[in-house]
N, CA, C and O of each residue as an XYZ file, in Angstrom:
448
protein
N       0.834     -1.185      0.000
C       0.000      0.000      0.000
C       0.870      1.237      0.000
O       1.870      1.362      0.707
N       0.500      1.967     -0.685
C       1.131      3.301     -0.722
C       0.435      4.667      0.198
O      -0.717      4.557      0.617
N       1.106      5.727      0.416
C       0.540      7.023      0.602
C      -1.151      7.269     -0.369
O      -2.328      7.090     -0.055
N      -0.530      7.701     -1.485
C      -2.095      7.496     -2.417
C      -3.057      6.714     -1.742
O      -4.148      7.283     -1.780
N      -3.093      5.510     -1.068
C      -4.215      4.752     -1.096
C      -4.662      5.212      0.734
O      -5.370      4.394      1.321
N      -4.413      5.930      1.170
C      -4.495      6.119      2.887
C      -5.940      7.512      2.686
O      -5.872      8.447      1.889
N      -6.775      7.318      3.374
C      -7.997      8.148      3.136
C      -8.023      8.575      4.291
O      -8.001      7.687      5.143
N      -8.071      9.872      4.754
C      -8.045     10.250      6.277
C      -9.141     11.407      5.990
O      -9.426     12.085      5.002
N      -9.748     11.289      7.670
C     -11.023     11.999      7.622
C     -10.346     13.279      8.031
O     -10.947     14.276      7.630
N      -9.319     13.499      8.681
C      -8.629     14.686      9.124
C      -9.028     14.472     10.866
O      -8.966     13.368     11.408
N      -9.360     15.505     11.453
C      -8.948     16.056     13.307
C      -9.445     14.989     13.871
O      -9.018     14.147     14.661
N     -11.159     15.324     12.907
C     -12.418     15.052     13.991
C     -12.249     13.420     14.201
O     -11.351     12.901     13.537
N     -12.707     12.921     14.706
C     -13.605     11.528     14.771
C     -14.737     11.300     15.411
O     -15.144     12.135     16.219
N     -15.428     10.153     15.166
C     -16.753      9.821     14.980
C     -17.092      9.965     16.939
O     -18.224     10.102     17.403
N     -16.243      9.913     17.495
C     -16.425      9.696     19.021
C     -17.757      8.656     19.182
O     -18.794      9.032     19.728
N     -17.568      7.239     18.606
C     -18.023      6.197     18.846
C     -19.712      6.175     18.794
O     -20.481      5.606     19.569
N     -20.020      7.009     17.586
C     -21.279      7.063     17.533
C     -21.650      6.647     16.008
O     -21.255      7.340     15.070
N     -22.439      5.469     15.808
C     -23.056      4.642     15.112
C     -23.258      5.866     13.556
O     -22.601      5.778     12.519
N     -24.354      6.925     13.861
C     -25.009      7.649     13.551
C     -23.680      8.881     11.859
O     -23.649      9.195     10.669
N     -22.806      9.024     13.438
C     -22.012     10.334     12.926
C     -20.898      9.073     12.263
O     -19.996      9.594     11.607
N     -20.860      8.292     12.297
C     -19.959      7.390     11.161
C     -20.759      7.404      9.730
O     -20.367      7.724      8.608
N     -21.931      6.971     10.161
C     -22.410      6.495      8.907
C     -23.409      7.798      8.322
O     -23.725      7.409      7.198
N     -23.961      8.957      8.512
C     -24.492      9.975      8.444
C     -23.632     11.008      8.271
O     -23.168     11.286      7.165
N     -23.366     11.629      9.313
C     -23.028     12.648      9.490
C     -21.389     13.174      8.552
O     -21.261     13.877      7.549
N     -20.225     12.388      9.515
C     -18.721     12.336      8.747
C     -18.755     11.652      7.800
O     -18.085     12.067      6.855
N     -19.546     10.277      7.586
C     -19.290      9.196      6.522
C     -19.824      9.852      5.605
O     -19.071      9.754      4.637
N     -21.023     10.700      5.255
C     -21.210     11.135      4.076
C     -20.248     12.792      3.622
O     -20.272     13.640      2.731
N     -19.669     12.569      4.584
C     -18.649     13.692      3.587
C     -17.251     13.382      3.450
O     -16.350     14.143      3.100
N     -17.198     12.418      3.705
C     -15.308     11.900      3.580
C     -15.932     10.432      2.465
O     -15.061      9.961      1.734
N     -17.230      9.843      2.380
C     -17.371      8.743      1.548
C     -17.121      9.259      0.263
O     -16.060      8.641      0.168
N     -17.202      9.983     -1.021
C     -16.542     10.283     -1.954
C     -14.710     10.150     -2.123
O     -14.154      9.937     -3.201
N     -14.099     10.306     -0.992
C     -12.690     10.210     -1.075
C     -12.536      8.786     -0.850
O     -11.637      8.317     -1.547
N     -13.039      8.064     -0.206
C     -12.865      6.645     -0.334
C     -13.244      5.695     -1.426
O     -12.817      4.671     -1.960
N     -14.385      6.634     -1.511
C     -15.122      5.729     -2.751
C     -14.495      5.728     -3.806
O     -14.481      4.616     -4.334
N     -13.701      6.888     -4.613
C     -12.759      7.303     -5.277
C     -11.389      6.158     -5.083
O     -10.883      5.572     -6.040
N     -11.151      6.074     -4.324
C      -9.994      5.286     -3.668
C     -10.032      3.615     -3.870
O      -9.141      2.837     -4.210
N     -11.669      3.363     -3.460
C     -12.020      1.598     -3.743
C     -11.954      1.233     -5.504
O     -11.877      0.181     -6.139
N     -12.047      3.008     -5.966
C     -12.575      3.006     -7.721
C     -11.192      2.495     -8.116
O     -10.880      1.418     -8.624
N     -10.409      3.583     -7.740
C      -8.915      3.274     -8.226
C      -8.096      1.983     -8.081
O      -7.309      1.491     -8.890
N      -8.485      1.521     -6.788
C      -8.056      0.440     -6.617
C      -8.206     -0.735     -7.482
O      -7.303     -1.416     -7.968
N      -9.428     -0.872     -7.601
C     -10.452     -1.748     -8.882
C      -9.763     -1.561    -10.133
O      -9.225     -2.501    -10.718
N      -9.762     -0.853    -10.389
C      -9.551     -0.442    -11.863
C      -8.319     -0.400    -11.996
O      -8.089      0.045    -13.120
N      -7.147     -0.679    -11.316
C      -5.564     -1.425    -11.265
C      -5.075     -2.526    -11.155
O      -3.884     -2.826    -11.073
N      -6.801     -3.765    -11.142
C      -6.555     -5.080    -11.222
C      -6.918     -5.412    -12.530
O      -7.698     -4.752    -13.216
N      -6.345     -6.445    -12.876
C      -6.182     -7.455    -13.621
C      -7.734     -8.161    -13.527
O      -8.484     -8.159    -14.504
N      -8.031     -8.634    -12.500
C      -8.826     -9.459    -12.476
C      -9.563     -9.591    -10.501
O      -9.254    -10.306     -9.548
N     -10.536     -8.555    -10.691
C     -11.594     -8.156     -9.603
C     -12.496     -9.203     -8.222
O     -13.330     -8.711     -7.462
N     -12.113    -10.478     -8.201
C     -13.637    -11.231     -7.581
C     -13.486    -10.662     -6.247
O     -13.497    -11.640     -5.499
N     -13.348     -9.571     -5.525
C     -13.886     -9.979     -4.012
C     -13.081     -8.599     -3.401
O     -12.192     -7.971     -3.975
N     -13.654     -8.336     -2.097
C     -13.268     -7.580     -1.254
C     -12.785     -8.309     -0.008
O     -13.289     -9.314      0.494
N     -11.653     -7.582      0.427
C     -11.313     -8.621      2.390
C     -11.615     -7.108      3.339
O     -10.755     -6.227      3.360
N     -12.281     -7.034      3.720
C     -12.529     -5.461      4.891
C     -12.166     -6.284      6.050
O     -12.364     -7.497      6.128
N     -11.607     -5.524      6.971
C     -11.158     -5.779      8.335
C     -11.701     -5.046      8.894
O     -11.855     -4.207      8.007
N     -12.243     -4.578      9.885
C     -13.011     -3.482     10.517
C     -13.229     -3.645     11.875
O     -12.752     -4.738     12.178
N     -13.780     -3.026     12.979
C     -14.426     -3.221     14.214
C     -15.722     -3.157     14.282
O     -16.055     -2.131     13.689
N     -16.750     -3.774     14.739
C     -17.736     -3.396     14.527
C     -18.117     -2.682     15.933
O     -19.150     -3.166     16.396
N     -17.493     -1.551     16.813
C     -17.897     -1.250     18.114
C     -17.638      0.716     17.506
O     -16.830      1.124     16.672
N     -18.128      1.104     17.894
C     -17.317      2.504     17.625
C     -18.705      3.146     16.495
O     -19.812      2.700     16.196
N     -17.927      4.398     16.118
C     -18.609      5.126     15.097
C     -18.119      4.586     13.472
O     -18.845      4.120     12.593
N     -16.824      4.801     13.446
C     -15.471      4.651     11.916
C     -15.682      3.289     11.649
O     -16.014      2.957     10.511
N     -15.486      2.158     12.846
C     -15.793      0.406     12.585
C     -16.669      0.283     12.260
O     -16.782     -0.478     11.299
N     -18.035      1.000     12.873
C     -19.252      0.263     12.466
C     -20.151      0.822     11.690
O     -20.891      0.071     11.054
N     -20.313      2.414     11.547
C     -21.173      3.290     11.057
C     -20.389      3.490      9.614
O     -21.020      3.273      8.579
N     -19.107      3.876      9.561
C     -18.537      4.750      8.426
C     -18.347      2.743      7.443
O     -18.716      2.470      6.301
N     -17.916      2.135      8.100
C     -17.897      0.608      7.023
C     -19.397      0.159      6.584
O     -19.757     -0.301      5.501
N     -19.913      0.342      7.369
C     -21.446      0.068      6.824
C     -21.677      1.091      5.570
O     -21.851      0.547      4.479
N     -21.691      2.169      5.605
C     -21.640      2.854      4.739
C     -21.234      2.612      3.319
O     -22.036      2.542      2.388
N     -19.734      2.471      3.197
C     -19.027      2.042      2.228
C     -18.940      0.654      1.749
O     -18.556      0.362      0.617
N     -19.481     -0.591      3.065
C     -20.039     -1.806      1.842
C     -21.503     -1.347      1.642
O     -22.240     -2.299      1.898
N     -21.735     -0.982      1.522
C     -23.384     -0.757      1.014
C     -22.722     -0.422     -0.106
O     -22.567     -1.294     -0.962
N     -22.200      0.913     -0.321
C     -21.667      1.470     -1.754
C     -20.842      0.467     -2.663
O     -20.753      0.682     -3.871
N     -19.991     -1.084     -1.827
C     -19.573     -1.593     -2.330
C     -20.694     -2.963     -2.953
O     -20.767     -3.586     -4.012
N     -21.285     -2.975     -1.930
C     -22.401     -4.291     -2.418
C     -23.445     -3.798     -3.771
O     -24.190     -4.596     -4.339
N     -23.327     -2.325     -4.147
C     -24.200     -1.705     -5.038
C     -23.670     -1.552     -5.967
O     -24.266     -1.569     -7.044
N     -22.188     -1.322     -5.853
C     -21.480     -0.816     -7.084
C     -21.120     -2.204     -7.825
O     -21.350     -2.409     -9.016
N     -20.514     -3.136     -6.931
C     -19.658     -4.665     -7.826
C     -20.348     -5.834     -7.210
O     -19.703     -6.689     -6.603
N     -21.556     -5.891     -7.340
C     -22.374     -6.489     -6.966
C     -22.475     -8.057     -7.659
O     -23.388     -8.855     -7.450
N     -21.192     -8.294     -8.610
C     -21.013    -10.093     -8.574
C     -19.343    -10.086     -7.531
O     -18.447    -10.926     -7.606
N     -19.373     -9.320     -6.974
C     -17.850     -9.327     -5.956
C     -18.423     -9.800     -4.599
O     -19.489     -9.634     -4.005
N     -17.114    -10.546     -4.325
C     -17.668    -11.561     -3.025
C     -16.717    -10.249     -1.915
O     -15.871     -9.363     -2.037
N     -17.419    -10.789     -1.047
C     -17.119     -9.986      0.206
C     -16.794    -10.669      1.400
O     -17.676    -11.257      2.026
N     -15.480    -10.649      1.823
C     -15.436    -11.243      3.204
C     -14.867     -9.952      4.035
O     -14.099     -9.034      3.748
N     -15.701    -10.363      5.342
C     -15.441     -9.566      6.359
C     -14.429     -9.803      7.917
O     -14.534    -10.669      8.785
N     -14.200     -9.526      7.887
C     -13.117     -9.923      9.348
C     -13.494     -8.952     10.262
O     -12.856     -7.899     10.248
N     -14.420     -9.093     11.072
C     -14.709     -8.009     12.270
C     -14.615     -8.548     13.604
O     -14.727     -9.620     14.200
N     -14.272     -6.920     13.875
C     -13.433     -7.373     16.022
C     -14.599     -6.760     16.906
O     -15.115     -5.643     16.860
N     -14.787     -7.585     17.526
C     -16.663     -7.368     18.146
C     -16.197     -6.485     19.214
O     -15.050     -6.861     19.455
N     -16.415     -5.769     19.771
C     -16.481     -4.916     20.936
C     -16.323     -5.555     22.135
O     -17.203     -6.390     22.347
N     -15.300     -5.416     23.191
C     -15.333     -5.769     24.185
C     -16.345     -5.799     25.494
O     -16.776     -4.646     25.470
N     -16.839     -6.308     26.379
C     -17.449     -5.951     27.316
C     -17.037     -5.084     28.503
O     -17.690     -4.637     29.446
N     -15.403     -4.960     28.075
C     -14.859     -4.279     29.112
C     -14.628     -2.913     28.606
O     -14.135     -2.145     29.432
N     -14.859     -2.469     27.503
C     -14.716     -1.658     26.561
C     -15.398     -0.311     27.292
O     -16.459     -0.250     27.914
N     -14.218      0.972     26.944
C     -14.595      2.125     27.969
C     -15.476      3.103     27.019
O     -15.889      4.185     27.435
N     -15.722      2.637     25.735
C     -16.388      3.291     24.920
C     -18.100      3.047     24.981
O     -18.549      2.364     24.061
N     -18.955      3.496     25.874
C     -20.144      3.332     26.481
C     -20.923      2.470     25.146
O     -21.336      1.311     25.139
N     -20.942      3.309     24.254
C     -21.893      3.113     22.824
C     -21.620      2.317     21.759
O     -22.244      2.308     20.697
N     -20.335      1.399     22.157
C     -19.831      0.656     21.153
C     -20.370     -0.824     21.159
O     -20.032     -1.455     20.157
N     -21.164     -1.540     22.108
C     -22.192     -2.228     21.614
C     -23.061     -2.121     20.372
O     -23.175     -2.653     19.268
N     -23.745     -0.945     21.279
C     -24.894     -0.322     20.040
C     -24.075     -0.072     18.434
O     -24.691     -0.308     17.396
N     -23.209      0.229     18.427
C     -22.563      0.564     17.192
C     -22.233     -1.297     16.420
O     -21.993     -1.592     15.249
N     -22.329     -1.987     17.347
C     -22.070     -3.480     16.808
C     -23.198     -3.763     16.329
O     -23.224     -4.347     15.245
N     -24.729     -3.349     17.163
C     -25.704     -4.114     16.901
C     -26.505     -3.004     15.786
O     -27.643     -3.322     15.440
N     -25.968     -1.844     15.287
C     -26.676     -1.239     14.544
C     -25.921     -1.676     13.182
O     -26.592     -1.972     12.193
N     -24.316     -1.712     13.152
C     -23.986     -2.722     11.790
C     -24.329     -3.977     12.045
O     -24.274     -4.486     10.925
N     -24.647     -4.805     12.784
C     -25.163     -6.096     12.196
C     -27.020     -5.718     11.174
O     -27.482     -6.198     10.139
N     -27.476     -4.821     12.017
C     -29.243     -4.539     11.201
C     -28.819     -3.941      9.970
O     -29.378     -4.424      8.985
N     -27.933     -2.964      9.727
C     -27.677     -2.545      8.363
C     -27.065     -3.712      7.262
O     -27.274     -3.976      6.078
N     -26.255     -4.211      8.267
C     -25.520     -5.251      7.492
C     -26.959     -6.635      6.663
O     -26.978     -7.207      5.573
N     -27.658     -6.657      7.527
C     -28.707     -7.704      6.852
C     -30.101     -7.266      6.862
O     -30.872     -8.096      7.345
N     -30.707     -5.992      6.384
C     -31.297     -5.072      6.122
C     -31.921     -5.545      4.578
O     -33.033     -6.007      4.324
N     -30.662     -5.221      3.566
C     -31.027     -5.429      2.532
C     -30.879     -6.696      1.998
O     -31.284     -6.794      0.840
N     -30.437     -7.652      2.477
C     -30.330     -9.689      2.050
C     -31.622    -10.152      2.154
O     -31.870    -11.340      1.953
């Protein structure tokens, strides 16, 4: 991976809210990524599949990735998708990062 391929939202962050991942910040930093998944694509040879790693506890893990596989399940929609997600701890000092697990799992199987 290079510099080019690193997408940064800049200062702010989502401060572990479901909502402002996938709403609020995710729809104004999702064009620079989306741009980024384009480029990526379009430098292969040969396309089948996505690997996302993500968290699903937080705002960025669970709100801002939900976001962008939606855009990915819409855009390359014979591309397989595997996911690798790190579930939220129970000891976890981030109050709302349950909820941020259990609001990407409903988005996540929403539209299936």
């Amino acid at each position: 991976f290079g510099e080019d391929q690193f997408v940064s939202g800049g200062l702010e962050d989502t401060g572990g809210n479901f909502a402002r991942g996938n709403v609020t910040l995710g729809e104004e930093h999702r064009d620079a990524a989306v741009d980024a998944i384009k480029q990526q694509v379009e430098g292969c040879d040969s396309q089948p599949g996505f690997l996302v790693f993500n968290s699903w506890g937080g705002g960025t893990g669970s709100g801002y990735t939900s976001l962008l596989l939606e855009h990915v399940r819409m855009s390359y929609r014979k591309a397989t998708i595997v996911q690798f997600a790190v579930l939220p701890s129970p000891s976890n000092s981030v109050a709302c990062s349950g909820h941020g697990a259990v609001q990407r799992c409903i988005s996540h199987h929403s539209d299936t």
